[in-house]
N, C-alpha and C positions, 0 to 999 in steps of 0.2 A: 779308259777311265770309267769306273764305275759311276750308272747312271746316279743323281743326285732329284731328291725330289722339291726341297724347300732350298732356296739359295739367299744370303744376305747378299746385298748391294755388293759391300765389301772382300765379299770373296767367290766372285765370279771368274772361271777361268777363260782363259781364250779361246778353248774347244767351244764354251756354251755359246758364245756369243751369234752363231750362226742359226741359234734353233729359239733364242729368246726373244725375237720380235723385235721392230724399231723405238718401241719406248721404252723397254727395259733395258735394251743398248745402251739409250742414249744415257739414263739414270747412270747406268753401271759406270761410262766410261767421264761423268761429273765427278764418280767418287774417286776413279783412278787418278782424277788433277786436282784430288786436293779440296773441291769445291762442296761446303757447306751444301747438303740436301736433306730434306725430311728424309727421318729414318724410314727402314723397310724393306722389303721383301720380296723375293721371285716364288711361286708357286708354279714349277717345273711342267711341261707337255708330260713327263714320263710320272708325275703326282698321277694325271688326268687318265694316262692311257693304265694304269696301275690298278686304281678307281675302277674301272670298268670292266676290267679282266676280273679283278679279286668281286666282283657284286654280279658278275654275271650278266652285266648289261652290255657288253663288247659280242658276246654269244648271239644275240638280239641282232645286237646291229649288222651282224654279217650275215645272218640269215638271211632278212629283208635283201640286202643288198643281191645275195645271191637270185633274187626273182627277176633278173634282168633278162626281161622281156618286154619288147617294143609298147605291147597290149596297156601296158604296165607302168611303164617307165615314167608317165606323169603323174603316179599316184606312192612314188615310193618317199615324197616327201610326207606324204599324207599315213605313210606306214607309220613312220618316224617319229611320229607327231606322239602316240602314246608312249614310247622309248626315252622321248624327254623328258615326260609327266613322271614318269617315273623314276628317273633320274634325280628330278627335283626332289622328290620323297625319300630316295634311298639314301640307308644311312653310308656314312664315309665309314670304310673298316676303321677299328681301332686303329692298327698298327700304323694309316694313313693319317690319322686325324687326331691325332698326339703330335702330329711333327708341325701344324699348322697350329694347335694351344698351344706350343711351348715357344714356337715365333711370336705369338701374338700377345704370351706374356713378357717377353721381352721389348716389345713397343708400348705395354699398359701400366707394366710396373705392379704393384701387391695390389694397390684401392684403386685406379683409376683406370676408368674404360675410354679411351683414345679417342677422337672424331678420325674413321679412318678413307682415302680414299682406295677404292676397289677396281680396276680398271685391266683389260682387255689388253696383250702386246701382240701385233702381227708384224708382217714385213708391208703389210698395207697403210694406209695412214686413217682407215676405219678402225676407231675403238669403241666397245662398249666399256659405258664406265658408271659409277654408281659413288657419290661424291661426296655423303656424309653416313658411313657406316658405325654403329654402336653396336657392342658385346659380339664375344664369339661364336653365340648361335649364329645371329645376324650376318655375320663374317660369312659363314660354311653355308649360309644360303645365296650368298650373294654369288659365292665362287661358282655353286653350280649352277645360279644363274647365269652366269657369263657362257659354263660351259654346256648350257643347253645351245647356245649359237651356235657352236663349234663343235657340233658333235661331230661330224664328218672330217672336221682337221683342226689337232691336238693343237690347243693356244699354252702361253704361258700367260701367267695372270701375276699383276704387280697389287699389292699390297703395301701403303704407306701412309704416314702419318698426315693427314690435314694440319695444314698450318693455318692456324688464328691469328689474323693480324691485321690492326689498319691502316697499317702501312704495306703497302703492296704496289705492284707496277709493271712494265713491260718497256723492256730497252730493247735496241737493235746493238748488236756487237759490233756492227760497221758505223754507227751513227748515233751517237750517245744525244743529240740533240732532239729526237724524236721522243723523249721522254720529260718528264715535268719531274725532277729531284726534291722538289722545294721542303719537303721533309725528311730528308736526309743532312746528316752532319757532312762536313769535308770531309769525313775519315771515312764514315761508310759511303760516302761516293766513290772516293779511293780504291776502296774493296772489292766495288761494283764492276769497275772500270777494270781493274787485277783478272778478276771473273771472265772479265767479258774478251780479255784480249787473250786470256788461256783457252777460253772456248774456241773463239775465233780460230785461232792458229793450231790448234787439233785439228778441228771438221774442216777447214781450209776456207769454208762458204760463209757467209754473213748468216748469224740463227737470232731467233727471236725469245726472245726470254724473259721468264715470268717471276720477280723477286717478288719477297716478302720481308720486315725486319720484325725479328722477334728478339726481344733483351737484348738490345742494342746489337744483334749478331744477321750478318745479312745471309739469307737462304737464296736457293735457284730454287724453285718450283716445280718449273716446266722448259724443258726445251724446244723449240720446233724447228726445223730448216726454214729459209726464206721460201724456198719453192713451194712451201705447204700453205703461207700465208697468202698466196696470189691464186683466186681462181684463173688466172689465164696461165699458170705455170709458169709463171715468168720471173728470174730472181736479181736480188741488186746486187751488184759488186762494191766494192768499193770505190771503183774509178767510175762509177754513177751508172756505165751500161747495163745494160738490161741485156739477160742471156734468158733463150728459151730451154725450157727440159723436153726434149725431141722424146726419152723416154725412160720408161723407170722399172731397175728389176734388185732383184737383192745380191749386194754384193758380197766376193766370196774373197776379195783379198783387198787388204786396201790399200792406200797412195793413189794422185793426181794425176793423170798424164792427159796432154792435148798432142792429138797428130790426125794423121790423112787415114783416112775409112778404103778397106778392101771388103766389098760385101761378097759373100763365099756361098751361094747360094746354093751350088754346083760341088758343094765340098772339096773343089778342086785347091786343094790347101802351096801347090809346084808355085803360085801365082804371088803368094803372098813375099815383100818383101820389108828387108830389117828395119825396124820403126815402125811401121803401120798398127792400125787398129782393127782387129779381122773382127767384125760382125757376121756372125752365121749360123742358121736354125738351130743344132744343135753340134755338141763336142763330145767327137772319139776318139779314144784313144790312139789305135791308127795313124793318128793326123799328128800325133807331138812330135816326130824331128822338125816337119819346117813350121809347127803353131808357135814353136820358141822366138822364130822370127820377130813373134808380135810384139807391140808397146804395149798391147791392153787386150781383152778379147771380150766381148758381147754377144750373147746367147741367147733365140728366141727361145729355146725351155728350158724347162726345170730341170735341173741335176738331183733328181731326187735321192740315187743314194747315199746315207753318209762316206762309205767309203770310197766311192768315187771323186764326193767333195776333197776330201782328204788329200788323194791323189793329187789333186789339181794343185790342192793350197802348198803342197811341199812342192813338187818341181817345177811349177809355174809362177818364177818370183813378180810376178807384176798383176795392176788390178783386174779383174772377172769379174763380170757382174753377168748374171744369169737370171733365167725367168722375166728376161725381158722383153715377152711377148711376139709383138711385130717388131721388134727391130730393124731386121732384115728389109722390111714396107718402108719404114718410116723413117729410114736414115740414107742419104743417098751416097753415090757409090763418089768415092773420089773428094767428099768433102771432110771439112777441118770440123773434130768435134771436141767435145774435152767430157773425158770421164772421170765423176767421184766414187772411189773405189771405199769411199768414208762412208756413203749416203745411196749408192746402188741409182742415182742420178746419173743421165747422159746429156749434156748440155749442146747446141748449135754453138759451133764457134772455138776458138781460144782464148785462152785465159788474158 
């Protein structure tokens, strides 16, 4: 599939979903059920890495890099430091930044310039975000504000509309009583509740959610998982327990499974049997007759290449979640844990 640089909500395919970050996911997969959201826009990693190539600023950056020497090695953020300055300055090629005016005339309409919010997607739940943007100067500076953070690793950046309104609020999907409705009609409670039990039964997990009504028509704002709401990682179910997130990486296939942990430390793949969850530093190929074995599998690294991804997502029908760190440390061997192949969460316990 040819790379895409500007993506609408609306027409996001399944291939991108792995390279768009956990907030442009979450947007994307509001509009797949249906659910009313401020208009808007995905500004693609291949925009950024395109950007850099075409202005000569990726030439830069590899050089620096190339100076890798120990003498060295704690001054190469400090190389970098003018690489950004001037990234800020530099203009966006045309043939880039015709594709970002003609989105952004399509959110502002002929006379009016939109309140827009400008915001950062990773697989982390760190965003930079920038929350009331005017004109599309203001726009194209904001972008490569973000993407002065992330010079070293290509973000996708959401672009959307603010919504004005004073009616707003924050419901749990598991517990609608956690919110004050009192300015809401029966109808749009109704809607709320529609909303919230689509949402629910998508992500599987109870999410936290951020509405607004605008002309009498109810929006989603913002999504979050419950496990983002808790500093101590800890999330509510609906049958009131409290499950800990033991650990977090990005997942690369989705659907729910809870079963018994074989940690493979040893890559000794002979050991694993039908049903289990094989947790282990990394996955080779090598090892797929008996990885089939598994309910689920859990990977301290990154799968960096896409075609590797690929591989995995077609002949390994069940969830993956990778890039999640220690794993292998922090999940013990023999016990019950439940993976969300929705949210790249690994939870203590079963469901």
């Amino acid at each position: 599939m040819a790379q895409r640089h500007i993506i609408d909500f609306s027409k996001l395919d399944k291939e991108d979903l792995e390279s768009i970050g956990k907030s442009a996911y979450l947007l994307s997969e509001l509009k797949y059920l249906k659910i009313s959201i401020p208009d808007g826009f995905i500004v693609t990693t291949s925009f950024f890495e395109d950007f850099l190539e075409q202005t000569g600023i990726q030439a830069k950056i590899t050089k620096i890099r190339k100076l890798n020497h120990p003498a060295i090695e704690d001054s190469i953020e400090k190389l970098l430091t003018p690489v950004k300055k001037e990234m800020l300055y530099a203009a966006i090629p045309q043939n880039l930044a015709i594709k970002i005016y003609n989105s952004y005339k399509k959110l502002s309409g002929v006379f009016k310039e939109p309140s827009l919010r400008v915001f950062s997607s990773t697989h982390s739940n760190k965003s930079v975000i920038f929350p009331n943007v005017k004109g599309d100067a203001n726009l194209i500076l904001k972008i490569k504000r973000i993407w002065s953070f992330y010079l070293e690793n290509a973000v996708t950046i959401v672009v959307q509309k603010n919504i004005d309104s004073k009616i707003k609020g924050k419901i749990f999907t598991d517990d609608f009583s956690r919110d004050k409705l009192n300015f809401l009609t029966e109808d749009q409670i109704s809607q709320l509740k529609v909303y919230a039990q689509k949402i629910q039964k998508h992500f599987y997990f109870p999410q936290e959610l951020d509405y607004a009504l605008v002309k009498e028509k109810i929006y989603i704002t913002n999504v979050t998982p419950l496990t983002n709401v808790s500093k101590k990682q800890e999330i509510f179910f609906s049958n009131k327990k409290i499950r800990k997130v033991l650990v977090r990486g990005i997942s690369l296939n989705p659907g729910i499974v809870t079963g018994k942990t074989i940690i493979l430390k040893d890559q000794n793949v002979t050991r694993i049997k039908n049903g289990e969850i094989v947790v282990l530093p990394k996955l080779n190929a090598p090892i797929w007759p008996e990885i089939k074995k598994a309910k689920a599998i859990v990977v301290d690294s990154l799968l960096s290449k896409g075609h590797d991804r690929m591989i995995y997502r077609k002949h390994l029908q069940f969830p993956i979640i990778h890039d999640a760190r220690n794993a292998t440390k922090v999940i013990q061997n023999g016990s019950i844990i439940t993976v969300n192949g929705m949210t790249g969460d690994i939870y203590q316990g079963g469901l």
